[in-house]
C-alpha positions as CSV (number, residue, x, y, z in Angstrom):
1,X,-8.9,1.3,-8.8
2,X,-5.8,-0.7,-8.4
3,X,-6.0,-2.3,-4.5
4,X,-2.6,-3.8,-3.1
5,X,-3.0,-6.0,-0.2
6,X,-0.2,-6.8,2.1
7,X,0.1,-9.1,4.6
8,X,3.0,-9.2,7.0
9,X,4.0,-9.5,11.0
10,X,2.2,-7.2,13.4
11,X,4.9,-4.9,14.9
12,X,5.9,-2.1,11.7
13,X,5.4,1.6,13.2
14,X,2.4,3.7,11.4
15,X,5.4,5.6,9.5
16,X,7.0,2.5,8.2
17,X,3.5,1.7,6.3
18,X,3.2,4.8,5.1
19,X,6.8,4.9,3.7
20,X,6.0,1.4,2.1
21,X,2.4,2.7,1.0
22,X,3.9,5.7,-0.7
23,X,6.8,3.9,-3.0
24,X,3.8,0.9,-3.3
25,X,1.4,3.6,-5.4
26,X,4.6,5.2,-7.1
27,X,5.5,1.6,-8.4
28,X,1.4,1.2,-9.2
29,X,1.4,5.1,-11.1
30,X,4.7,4.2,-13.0
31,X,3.9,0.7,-13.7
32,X,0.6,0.5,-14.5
33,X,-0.7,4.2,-15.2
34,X,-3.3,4.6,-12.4
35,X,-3.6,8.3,-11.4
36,X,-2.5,7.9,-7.5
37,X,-5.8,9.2,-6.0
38,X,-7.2,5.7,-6.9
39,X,-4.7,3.8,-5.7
40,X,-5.3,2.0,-2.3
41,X,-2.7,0.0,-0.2
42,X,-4.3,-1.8,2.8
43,X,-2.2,-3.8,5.5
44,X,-3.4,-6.7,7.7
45,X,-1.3,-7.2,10.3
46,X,-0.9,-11.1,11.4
47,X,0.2,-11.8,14.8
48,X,3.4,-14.2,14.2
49,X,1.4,-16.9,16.4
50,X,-0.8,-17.2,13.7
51,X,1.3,-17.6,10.8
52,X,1.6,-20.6,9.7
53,X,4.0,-22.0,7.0
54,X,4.4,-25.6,5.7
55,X,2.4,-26.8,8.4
56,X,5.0,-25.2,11.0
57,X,4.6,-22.7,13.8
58,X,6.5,-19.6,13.0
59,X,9.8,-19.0,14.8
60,X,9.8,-16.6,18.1
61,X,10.1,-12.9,16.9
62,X,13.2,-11.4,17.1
63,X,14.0,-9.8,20.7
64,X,15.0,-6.2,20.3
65,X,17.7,-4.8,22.1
């Protein structure tokens, strides 16, 4: 059971995980011959606050117009 974990910035829509989460377990069928039932894709969502990087505080997100 092939388990993909990814980590990134709170703030993606529910359809732009499951866009990611569907080429994700067609890279994991190709690549690695798992049937997809088996494959599971989970996201954590980190608030930017606490993202931490080389001992620095993330930059402000990105204002959107």
């Amino acid at each position: 059971m092939p388990n993909v974990r990814i980590e990134l910035y709170a703030g993606r829509t529910p359809e732009q995980k499951a866009a990611c989460a569907r080429d994700i377990v067609d890279a994991v069928v190709r690549n690695l011959g798992a049937p997809p039932e088996v494959v599971q894709v989970v996201f954590v969502d980190v608030e930017r606050h606490d993202w931490h990087t080389g001992g620095r505080m993330p930059p402000p997100a990105p204002v959107k117009a």
